[in-house]
N, C-alpha and C positions, 0 to 999 in steps of 0.2 A: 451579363450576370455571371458572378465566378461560381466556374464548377469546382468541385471537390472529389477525388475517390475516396470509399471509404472502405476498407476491407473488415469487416468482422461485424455482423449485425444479429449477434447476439443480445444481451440485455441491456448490457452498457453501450453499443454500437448502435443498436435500435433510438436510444435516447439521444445519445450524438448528434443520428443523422434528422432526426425531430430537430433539434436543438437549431440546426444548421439553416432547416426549411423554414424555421419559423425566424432566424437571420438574416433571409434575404438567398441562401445559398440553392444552386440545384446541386447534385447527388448521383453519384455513377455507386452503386451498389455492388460487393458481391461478398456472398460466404460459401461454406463448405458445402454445410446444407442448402443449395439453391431457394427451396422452397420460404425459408424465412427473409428472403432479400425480395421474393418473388410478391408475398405478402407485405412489406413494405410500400414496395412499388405500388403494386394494384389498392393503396388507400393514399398515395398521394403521387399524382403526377409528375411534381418536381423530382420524384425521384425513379433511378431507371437502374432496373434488376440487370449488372450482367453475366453471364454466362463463362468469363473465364477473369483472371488474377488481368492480364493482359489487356483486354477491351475495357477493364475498368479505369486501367492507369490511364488510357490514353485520351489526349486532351484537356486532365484534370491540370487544374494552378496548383494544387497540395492534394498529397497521398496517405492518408489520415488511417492507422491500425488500433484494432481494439481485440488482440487474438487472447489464446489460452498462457501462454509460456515461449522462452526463448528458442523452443523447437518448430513452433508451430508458425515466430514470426520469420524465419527464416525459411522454413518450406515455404511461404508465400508471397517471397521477397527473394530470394536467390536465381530463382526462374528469369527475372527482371534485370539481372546484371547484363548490362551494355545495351539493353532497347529504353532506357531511361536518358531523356536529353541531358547533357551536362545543368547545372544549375537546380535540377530536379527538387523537390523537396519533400522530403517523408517524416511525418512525423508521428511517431508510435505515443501510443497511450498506454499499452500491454505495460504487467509488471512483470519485468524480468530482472534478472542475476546480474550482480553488478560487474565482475570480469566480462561476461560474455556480451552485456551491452557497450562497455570501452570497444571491446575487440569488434563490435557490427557498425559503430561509425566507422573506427579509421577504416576500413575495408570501403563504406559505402561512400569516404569521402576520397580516397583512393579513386574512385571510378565517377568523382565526382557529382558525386551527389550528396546533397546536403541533407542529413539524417541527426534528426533529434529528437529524445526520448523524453515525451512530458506524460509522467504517469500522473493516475490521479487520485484524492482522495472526495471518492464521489459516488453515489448509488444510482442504480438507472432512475429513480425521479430527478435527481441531482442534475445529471446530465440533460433529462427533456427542459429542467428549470434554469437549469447555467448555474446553479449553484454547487458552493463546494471550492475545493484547491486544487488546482494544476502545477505539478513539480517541474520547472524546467532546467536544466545545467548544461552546458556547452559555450560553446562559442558566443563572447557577449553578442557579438554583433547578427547572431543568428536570432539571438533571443531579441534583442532592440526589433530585428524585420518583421518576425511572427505576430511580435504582441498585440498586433490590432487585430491580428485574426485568431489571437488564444483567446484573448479578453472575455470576447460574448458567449465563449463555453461552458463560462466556470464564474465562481463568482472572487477566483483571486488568483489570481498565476504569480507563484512565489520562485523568483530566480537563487539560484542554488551557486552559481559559481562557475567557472571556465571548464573546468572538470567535467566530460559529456557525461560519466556515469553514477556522478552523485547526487542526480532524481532517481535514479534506481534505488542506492542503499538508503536514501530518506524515505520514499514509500515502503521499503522493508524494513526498515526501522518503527515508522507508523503502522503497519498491520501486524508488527509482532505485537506491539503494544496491545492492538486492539484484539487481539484474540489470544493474548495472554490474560487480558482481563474474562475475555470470556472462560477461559480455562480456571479462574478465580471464581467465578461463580457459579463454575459448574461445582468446585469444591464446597461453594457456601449451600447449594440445592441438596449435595450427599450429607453433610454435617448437617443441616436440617432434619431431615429426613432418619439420620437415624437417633434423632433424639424426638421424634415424632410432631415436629413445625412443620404444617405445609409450608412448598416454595411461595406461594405468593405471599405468605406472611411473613417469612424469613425477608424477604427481598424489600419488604414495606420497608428496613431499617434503613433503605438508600433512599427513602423519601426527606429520611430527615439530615443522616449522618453521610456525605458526601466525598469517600477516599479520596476522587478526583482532585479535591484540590489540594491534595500534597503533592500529588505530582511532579511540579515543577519543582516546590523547593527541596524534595528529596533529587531530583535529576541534578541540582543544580552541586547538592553536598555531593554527593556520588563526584560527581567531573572534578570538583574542588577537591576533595580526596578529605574532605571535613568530617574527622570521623571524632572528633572529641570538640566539647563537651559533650557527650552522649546524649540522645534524646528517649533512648529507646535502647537500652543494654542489649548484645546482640544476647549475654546468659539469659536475658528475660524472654528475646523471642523466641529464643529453642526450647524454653520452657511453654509457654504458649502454643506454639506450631505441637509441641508432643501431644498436650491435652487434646487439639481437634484430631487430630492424627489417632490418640487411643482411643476419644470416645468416639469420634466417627465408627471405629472397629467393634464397639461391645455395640452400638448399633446396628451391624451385618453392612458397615458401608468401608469402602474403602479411599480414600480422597487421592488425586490425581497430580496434583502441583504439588500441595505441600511435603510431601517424600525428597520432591527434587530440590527444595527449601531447605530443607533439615539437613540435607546433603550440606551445603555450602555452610550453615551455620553451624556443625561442627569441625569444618575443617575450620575457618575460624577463631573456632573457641579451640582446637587440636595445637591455632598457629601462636595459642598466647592471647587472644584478642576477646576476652568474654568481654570484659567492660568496656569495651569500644561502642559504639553507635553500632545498630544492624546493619547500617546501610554497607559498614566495612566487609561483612561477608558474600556480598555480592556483584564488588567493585572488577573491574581487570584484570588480573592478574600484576598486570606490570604496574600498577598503581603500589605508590609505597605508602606505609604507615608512616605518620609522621606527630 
């Protein structure tokens, strides 16, 4: 039976290592907090609490991480340089920074060890269910080996490209998204609020009227640099953005995104571009009008 270490049995590491045992796998455990690896163990046999970074690596076929940040993967991974057999395989979940995961292969493939970063977009039910998306980017021929053992984690392992560290900046590209929306709605709960709509009846309007699926085809104008024929005068949404921006205020509310909105939308209209599409006030810099 293949074993696995798993280092981090936190919420999403907890789910993992469920994930694992109900795959077929047994489980070398270990976290910070001893006690939550120890609580693992003592509800399932297959798996075994241990007691240091070190007793957990050893013997394991794959060395599987689910820590906090690129500090925390390296405090429990740098201890490991040179008691890891060449061929070794680690392969991180953590979502970390995209320089400093380039920089932690070549180093881990330096000392030969095969180190690959599949972050994921996935919630601890996600993980005990295998559903959801695992980002992988590196070496094709690392990603070809794994895939029979990413597969049953996740419900899709999307490869990225030869580039080790562009599963890093796709997952930070997807969670800015998703908690930029939520900074979106925390604006829609104040604008509510001080025009006297509770939140959950401000929020019924997503039952019917669904932003999500512009989405794409604004991501798509944005890249294209499509800023004419206008869909949306960026003059009209500075007009727009002003109104929830003052009434929010004679409400006692102050809104949080759309300030940093209005920003970009008058240097826009400052650069010449009111009748342009909005989407041009938000584009890259080095993006040209055209």
């Amino acid at each position: 039976m293949t074993t696995i270490a798993f280092l981090g049995t936190g919420l999403m590491g907890t789910g993992f290592i469920r994930r694992a045992r109900a795959n077929g796998l047994t489980v070398r455990a270990w976290n910070r907090s001893a006690a939550k690896a120890q609580a693992l163990a003592a509800s399932d046999a297959g798996v075994t609490a241990c007691a240091s970074v070190a007793d957990t690596v050893r013997g394991a076929e794959r060395i599987h991480l689910s820590l906090a940040d690129d500090a925390s993967v390296d405090a429990v991974l740098e201890p490991l340089a040179g008691a890891l057999p060449a061929g070794a395989w680690i392969v991180d979940h953590t979502t970390t920074a995209v320089r400093p995961t380039a920089e932690r292969v070549t180093r881990w493939d330096a000392r030969g060890v095969r180190f690959v970063h599949a972050p994921v977009f996935m919630a601890p039910a996600n993980c005990v269910d295998g559903t959801g998306w695992m980002l992988v980017s590196g070496d094709p021929a690392r990603h070809d080996a794994l895939r029979g053992a990413l597969e049953p984690m996740t419900g899709k392992v999307i490869y990225l490209g030869p580039q080790p560290e562009r599963a890093a900046a796709f997952k930070l590209f997807g969670n800015l998204t998703l908690l930029g929306i939520l900074g979106v709605l925390g604006d829609v709960g104040r604008l509510a609020a001080s025009v006297g709509i509770g939140m959950d009846d401000a929020f019924g309007l997503f039952e019917h009227f669904n932003p999500g699926l512009t989405l794409v085809q604004r991501a798509r104008r944005i890249s294209a640099g499509q800023w004419q024929p206008a869909s949306f005068e960026m003059s009209m949404a500075r007009k727009d953005v002003r109104l929830m921006i003052e009434e929010a205020a004679r409400g006692g509310q102050a809104l949080a995104m759309m300030p940093a909105l209005a920003r970009l939308l008058d240097e826009g209209i400052a650069r010449g571009e009111a009748q342009l599409d909005v989407a041009a006030a938000v584009r890259v810099p080095a993006q040209k009008v055209e």
